[in-house]
N, C-alpha and C positions, 0 to 999 in steps of 0.2 A: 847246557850252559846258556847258549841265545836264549831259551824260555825264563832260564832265572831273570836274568838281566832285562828283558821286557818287565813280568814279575815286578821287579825291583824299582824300574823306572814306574810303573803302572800303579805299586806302592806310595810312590814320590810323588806324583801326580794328585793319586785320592787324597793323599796326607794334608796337601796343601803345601807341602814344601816345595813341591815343582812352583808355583804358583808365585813364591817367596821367592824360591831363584829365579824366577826368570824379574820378576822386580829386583829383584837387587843386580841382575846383573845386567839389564836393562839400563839401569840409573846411571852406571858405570862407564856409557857411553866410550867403552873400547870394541875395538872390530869384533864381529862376531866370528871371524876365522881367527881370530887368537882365544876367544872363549872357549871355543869348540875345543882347539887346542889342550889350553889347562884344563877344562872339564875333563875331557879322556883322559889327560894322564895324571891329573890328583885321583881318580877313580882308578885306574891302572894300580897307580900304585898303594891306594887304600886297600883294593881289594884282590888284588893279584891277578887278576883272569883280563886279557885284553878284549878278551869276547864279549864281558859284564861290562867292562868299562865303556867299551863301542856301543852298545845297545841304550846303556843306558844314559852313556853322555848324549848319544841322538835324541831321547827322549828329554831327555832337559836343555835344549839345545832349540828341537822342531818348534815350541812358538816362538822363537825369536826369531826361526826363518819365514814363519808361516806369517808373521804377522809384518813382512816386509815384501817391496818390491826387487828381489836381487833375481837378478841373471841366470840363466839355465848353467852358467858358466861358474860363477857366483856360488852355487848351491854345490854344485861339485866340488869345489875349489875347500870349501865349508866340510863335504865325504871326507877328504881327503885329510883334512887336520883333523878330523875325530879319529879318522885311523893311524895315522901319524902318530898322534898323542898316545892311542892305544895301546903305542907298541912301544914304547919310555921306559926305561928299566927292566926290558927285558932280561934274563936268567937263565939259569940252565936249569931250574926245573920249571920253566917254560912249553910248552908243546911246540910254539915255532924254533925254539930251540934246538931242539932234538928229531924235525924235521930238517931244517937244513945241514944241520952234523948227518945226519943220514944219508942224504941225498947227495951231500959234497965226498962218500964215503968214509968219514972218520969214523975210529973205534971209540 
């Protein structure tokens, strides 16, 4: 699943669409930890997998950090809302789903 989601973003990138998103969403002059945000979870839930979504929201995400001065703090801050977002309508046929039912021991 992480190799898809790389794959996919690495796809996005060659295609030129990375390239488009990160100008459009550049333009847009909103925080970069609320993009981070929406990217994860329109991806979340386009494509079900929190794992594709994380991976690949980082990858269309990384120039827009790469290409700033933010904070060690800042950049974490950034982790956090892709994986935040990643996890947006989660389900029960989910894997974190049925990891925590297990763990918490329900049937």
């Amino acid at each position: 699943m992480t190799g898809a989601g790389g794959v996919f973003g690495q796809v996005l990138e060659d295609s030129g669409v990375g390239d488009a998103l990160e100008d459009t969403l550049g333009q847009l002059r909103t925080p970069v930890i609320l993009l981070a945000f929406v990217a994860a979870a329109l991806l979340r839930v386009a494509l079900g997998s929190g794992t594709v979504a994380t991976v690949t929201a980082a990858a269309i995400i990384a120039p827009l950090v790469e290409g700033s001065d933010y904070s060690p703090a800042m950049i974490g801050a950034v982790v956090v809302a892709i994986g935040a977002g990643a996890t947006v309508l989660s389900h029960v046929n989910d894997s974190g789903f049925w990891l925590v039912n297990r763990y918490l021991g329900s049937r």
